[in-house]
C-alpha distance (Angstrom), angle and dihedral (degrees) to the residues before:
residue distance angle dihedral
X1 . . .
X2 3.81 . .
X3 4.34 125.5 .
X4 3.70 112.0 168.9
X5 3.40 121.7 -152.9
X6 3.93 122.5 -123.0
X7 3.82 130.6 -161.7
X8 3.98 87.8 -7.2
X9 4.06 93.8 -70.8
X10 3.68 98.5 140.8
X11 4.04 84.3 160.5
X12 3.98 83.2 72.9
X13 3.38 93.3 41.6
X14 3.50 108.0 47.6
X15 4.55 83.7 48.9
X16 3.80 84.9 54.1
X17 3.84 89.9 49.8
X18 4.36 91.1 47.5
X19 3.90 83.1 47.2
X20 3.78 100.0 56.4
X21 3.60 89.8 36.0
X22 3.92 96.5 54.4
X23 4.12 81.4 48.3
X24 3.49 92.8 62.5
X25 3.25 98.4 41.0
X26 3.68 102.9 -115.5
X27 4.09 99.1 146.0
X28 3.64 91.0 43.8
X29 3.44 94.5 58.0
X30 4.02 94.0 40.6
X31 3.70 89.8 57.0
X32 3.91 90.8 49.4
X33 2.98 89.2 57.2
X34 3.84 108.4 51.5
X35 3.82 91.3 81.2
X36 3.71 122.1 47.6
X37 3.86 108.8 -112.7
X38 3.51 121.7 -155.1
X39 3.61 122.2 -121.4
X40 4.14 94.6 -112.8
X41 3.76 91.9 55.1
X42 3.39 92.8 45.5
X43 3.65 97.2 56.4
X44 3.55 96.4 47.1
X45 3.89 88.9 48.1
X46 3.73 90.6 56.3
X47 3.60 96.2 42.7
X48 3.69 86.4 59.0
X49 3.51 97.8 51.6
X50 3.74 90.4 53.1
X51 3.49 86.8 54.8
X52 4.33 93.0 53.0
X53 3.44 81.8 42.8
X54 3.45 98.7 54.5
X55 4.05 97.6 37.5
X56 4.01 83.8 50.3
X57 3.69 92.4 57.5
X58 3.75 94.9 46.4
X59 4.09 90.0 39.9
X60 4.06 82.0 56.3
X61 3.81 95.8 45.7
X62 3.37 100.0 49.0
X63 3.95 91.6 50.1
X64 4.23 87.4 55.7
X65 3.59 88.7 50.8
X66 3.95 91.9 49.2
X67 3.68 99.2 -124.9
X68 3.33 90.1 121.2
């Protein structure tokens, strides 16, 4: 991952670089991963983000087709 600097403001560099980093979900991850998970609790917590996933997508489809 790559922010260049311009005009020596790092200040709007380094908020560029927090931006694409929270988009790729780089702290997300890090904080996962601070405590050991077991592999149970992990399943279920990924199932149930498929599930918000999937209930997002639908939530957002049905509002462009104005059913909602």
């Amino acid at each position: 991952m790559q922010v260049s600097v311009r005009d020596n403001n790092v200040e709007q560099a380094l908020r560029a670089l927090k931006k694409k980093l929270q988009r790729e979900g780089v702290f997300r991850e890090m904080k996962l991963k601070q405590h050991f998970e077991k592999p149970s609790v992990k399943k279920a917590r990924e199932q149930a983000e498929a599930v918000r996933r999937a209930r997002k997508l639908a939530r957002k489809k049905a509002q462009r087709e104005g059913m909602v």
